[in-house]
TORZASE-98450 format. One record per residue: x, y, z of N, C-alpha, C, O, CB in turn; residue number from 1. Coordinates in Angstrom, 2 decimals, decimal comma. Glycine has a CB too. Example, Ala and Ser with C-alpha at 12.3 -4.5 7.8 and 13.67 -1.06 7.14 Angstrom:
2
<site n_xx="13,19" n_yy="-5,69" n_zz="7,80" ca_xx="12,30" ca_yy="-4,50" ca_zz="7,80" c_xx="13,20" c_yy="-3,30" c_zz="7,80" o_xx="14,24" o_yy="-3,32" o_zz="8,46" cb_xx="11,31" cb_yy="-4,47" cb_zz="9,05" k="1"/>
<site n_xx="12,85" n_yy="-2,25" n_zz="7,08" ca_xx="13,67" ca_yy="-1,06" ca_zz="7,14" c_xx="12,90" c_yy="0,03" c_zz="7,87" o_xx="13,41" o_yy="1,14" o_zz="8,04" cb_xx="14,08" cb_yy="-0,60" cb_zz="5,72" k="2"/>
end
This chain:
37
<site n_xx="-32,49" n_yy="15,21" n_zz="86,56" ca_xx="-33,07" ca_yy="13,86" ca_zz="86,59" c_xx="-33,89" c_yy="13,67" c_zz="87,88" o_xx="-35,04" o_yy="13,25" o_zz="87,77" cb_xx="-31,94" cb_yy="12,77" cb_zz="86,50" k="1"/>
<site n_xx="-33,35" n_yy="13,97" n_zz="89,15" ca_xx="-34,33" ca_yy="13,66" ca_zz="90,40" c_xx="-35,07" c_yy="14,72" c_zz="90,02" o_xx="-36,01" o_yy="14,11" o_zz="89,50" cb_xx="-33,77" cb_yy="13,67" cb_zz="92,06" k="2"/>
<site n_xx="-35,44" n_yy="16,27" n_zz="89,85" ca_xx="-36,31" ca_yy="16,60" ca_zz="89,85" c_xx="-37,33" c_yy="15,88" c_zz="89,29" o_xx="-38,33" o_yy="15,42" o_zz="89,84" cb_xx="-36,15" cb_yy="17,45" cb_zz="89,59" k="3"/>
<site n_xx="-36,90" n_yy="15,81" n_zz="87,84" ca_xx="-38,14" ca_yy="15,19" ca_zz="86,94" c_xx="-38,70" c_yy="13,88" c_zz="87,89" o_xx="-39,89" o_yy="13,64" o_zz="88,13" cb_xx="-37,51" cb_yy="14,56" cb_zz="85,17" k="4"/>
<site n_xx="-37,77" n_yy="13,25" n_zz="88,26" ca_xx="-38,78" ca_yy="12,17" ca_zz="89,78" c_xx="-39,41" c_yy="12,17" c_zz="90,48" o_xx="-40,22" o_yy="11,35" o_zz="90,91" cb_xx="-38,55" cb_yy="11,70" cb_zz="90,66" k="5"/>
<site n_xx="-39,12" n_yy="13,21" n_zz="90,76" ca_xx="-39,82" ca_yy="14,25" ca_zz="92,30" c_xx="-41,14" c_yy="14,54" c_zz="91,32" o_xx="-42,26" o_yy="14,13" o_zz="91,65" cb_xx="-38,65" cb_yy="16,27" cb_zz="93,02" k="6"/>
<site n_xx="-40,91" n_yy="15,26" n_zz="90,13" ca_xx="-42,47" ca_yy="15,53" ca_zz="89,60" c_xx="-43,08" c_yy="14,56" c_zz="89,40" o_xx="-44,14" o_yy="14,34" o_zz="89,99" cb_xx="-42,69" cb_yy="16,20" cb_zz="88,45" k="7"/>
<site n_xx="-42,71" n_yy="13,95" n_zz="88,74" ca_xx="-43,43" ca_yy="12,45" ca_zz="88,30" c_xx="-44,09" c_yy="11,57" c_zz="89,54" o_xx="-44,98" o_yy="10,73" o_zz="89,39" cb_xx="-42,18" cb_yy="11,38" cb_zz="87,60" k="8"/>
<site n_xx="-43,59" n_yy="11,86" n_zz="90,53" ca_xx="-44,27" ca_yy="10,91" ca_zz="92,19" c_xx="-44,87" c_yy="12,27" c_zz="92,61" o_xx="-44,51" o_yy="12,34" o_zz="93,79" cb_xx="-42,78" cb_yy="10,05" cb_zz="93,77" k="9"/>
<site n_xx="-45,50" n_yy="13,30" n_zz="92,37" ca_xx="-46,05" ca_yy="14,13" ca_zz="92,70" c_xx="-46,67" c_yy="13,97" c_zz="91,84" o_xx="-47,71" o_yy="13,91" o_zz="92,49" cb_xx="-45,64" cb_yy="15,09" cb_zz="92,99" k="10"/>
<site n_xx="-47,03" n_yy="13,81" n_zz="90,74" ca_xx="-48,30" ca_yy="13,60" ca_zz="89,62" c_xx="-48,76" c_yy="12,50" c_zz="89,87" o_xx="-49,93" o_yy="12,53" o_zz="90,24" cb_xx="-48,02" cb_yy="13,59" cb_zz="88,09" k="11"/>
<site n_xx="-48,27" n_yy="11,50" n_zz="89,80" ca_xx="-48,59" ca_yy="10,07" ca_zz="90,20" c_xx="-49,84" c_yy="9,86" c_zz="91,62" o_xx="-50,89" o_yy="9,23" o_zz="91,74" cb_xx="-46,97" cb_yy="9,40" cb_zz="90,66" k="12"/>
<site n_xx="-48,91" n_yy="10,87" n_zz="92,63" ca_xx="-49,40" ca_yy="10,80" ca_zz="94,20" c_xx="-51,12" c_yy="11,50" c_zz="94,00" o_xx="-52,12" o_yy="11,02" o_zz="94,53" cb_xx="-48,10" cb_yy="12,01" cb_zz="95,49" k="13"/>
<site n_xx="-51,10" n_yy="12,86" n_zz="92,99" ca_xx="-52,09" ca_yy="13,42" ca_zz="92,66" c_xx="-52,56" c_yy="12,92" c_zz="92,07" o_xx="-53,56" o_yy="13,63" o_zz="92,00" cb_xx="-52,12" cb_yy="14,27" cb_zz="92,36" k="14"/>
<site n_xx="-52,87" n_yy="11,61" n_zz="91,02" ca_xx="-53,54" ca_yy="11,20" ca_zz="90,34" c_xx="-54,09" c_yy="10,11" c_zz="91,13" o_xx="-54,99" o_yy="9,46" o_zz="90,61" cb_xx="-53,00" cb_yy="11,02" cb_zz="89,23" k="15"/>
<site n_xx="-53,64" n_yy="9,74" n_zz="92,51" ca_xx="-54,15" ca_yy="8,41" ca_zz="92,82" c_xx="-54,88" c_yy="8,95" c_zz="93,86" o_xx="-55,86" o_yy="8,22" o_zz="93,96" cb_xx="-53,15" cb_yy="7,17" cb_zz="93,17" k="16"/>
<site n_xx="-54,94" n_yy="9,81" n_zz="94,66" ca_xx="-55,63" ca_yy="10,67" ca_zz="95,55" c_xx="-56,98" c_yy="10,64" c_zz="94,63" o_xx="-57,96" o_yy="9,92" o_zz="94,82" cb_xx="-54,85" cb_yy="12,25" cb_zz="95,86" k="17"/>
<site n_xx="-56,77" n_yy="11,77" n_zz="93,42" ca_xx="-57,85" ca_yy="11,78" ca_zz="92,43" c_xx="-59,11" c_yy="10,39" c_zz="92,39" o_xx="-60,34" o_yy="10,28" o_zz="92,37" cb_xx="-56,98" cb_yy="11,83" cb_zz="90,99" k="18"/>
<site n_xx="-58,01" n_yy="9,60" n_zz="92,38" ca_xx="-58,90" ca_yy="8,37" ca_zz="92,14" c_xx="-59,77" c_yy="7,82" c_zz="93,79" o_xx="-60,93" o_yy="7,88" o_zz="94,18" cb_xx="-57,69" cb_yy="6,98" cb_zz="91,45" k="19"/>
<site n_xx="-58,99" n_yy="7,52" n_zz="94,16" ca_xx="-59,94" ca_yy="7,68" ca_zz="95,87" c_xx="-60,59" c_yy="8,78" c_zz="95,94" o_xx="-61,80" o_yy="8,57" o_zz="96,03" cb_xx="-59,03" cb_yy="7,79" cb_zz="97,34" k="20"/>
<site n_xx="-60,30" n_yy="9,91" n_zz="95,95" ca_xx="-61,70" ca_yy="10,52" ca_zz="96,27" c_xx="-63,16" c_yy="10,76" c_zz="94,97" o_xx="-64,29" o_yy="11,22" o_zz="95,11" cb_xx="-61,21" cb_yy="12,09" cb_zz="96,84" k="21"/>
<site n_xx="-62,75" n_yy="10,43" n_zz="94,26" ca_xx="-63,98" ca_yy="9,81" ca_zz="92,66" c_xx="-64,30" c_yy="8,56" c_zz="93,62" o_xx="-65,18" o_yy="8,82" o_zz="94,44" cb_xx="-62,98" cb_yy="9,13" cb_zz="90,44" k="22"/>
<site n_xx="-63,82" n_yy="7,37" n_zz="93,69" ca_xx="-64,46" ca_yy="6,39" ca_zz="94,49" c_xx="-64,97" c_yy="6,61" c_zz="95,48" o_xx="-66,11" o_yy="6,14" o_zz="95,45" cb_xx="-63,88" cb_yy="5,59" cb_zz="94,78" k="23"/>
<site n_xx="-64,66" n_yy="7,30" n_zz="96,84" ca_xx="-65,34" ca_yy="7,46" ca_zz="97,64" c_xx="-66,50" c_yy="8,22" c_zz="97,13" o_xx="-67,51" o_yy="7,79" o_zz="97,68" cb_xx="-64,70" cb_yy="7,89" cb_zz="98,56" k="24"/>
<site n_xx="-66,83" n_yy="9,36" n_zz="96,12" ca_xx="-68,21" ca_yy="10,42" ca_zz="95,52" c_xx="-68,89" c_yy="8,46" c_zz="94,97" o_xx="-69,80" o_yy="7,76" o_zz="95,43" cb_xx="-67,60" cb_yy="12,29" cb_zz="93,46" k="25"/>
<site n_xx="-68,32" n_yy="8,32" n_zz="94,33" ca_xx="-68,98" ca_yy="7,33" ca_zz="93,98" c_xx="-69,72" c_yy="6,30" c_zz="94,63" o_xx="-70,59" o_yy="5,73" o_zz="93,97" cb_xx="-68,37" cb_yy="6,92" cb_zz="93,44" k="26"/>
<site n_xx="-69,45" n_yy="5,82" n_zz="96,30" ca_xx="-69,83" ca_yy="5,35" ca_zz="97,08" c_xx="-70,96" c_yy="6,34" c_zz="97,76" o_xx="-72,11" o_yy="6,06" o_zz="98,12" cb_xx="-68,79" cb_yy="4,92" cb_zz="97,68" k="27"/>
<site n_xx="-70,56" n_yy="7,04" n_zz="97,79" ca_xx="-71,66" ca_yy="8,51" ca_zz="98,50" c_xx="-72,98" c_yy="8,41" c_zz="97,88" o_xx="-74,08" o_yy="8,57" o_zz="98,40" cb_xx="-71,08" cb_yy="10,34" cb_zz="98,05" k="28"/>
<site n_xx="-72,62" n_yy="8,07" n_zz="96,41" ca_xx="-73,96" ca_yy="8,73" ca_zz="95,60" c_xx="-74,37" c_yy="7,46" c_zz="95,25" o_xx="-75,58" o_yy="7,58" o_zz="95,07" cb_xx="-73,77" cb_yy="9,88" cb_zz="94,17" k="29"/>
<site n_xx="-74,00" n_yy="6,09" n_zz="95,01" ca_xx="-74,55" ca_yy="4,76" ca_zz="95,59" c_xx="-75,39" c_yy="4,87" c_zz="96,49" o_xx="-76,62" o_yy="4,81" o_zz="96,40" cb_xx="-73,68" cb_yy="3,94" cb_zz="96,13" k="30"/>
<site n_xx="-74,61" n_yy="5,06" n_zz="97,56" ca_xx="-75,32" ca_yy="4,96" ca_zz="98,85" c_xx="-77,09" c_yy="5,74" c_zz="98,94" o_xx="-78,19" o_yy="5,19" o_zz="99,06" cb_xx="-74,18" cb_yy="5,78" cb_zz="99,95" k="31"/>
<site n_xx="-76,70" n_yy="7,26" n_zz="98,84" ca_xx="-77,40" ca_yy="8,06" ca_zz="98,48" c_xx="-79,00" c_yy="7,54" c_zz="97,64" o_xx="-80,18" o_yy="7,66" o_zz="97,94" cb_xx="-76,43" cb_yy="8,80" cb_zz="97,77" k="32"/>
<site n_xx="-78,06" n_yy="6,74" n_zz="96,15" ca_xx="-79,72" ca_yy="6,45" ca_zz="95,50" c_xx="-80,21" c_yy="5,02" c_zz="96,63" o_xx="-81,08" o_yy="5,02" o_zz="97,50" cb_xx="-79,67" cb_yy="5,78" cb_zz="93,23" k="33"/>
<site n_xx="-79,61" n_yy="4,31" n_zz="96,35" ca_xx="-80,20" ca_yy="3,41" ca_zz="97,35" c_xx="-81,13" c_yy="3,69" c_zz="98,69" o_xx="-82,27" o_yy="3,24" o_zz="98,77" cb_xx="-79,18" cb_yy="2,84" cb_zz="97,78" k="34"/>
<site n_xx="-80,51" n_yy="4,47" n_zz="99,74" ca_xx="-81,56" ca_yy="4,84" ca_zz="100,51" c_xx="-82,40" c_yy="6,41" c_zz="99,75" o_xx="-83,09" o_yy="7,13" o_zz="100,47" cb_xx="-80,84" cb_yy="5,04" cb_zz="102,15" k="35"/>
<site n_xx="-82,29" n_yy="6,59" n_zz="98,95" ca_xx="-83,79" ca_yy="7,38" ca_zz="98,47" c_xx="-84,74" c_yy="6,70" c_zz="97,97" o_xx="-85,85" o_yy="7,24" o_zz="97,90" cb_xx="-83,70" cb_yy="8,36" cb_zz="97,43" k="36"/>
<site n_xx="-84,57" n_yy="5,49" n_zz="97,53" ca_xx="-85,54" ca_yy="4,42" ca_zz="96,54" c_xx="-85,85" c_yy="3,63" c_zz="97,64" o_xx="-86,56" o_yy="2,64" o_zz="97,51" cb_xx="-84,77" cb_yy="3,44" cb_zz="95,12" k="37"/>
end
């Protein structure tokens, strides 16, 4: 049972990382077109 916890907040932890760094690319490449135009 704690393992399966331990995985589950290790998938969780990796999926939300995932998501901040997609938002931050996503701010980058905002940024990016904006000062090219």
């Amino acid at each position: 049972m704690m393992v399966a916890d331990k995985r589950n907040n290790v998938r969780g932890e990796m999926l939300v990382k995932s998501i901040e760094i997609m938002g931050l690319l996503m701010q980058k490449a905002s940024l990016g077109i904006g000062s090219s135009n």
